[in-house]
C-alpha positions in Angstrom: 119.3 131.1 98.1 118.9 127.6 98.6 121.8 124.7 99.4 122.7 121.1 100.0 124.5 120.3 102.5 126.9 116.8 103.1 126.4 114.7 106.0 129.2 117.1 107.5 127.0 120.0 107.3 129.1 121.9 104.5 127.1 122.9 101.4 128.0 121.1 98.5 125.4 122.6 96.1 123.8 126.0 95.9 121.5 128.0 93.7 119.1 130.9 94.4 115.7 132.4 92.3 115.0 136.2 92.1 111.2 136.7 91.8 108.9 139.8 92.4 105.7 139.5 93.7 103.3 139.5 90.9 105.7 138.9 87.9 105.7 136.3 85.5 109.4 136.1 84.9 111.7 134.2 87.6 115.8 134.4 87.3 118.1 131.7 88.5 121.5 132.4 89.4 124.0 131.1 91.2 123.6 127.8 90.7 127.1 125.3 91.4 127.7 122.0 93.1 131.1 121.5 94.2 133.2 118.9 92.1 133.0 116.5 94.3 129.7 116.1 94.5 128.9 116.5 90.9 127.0 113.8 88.8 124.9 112.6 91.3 121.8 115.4 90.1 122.1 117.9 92.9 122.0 120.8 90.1 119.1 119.1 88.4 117.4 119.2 91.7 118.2 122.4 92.7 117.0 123.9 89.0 113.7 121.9 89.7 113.1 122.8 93.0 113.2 126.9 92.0 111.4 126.1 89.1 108.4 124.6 91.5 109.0 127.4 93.6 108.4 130.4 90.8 105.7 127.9 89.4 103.8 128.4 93.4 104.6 131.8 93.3 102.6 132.4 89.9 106.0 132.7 87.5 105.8 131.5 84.3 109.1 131.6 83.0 113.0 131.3 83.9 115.7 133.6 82.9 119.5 131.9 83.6 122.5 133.0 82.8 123.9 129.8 82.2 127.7 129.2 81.8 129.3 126.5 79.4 128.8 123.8 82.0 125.7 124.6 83.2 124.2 124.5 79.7 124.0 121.0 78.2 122.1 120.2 81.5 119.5 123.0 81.4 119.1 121.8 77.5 118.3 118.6 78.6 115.4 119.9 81.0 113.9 121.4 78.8 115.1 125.3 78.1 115.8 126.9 75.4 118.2 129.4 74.5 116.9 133.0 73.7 119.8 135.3 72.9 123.8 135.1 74.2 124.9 137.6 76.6 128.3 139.1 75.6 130.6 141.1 78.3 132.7 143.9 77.6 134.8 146.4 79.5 136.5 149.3 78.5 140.0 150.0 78.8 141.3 152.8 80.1 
């Protein structure tokens, strides 16, 4: 997991990278800045920094789970969506 902290010490952004040794697939998840810290890039950063990370680690590629405001900003980077996830639970 990595974070940004304020000059306060409190983390304002956070986002962490699952990756197995000797896999070419990396998954980001996690990833939030607080809404007072927002639009100043900290996500960008933090999807870039994990991205360099996998990249050093050998990964090729990066799974996310992406919510609606995540999206448009991972879009711009660069990804592309593969397939929609879709939850369900079962009533009992």
């Amino acid at each position: 997991l990595m974070v940004i902290r304020d000059e306060n010490r409190q983390v304002v952004a956070s986002g962490g990278l699952i990756h197995a040794a000797n896999q070419a697939i990396g998954h980001l998840f996690g990833g939030g800045t607080l809404s007072s810290h927002r639009q100043q890039g900290l996500y960008k950063y933090l999807v870039a920094l994990r991205a360099e990370l996998l990249w050093r680690r050998g990964g090729r590629w990066l799974v996310v789970d992406a919510g609606e405001e995540s999206w448009p900003i991972l879009q711009a980077l660069g990804f592309l969506e593969l397939a929609r996830v879709s939850f369900w639970s079962l009533a009992f």
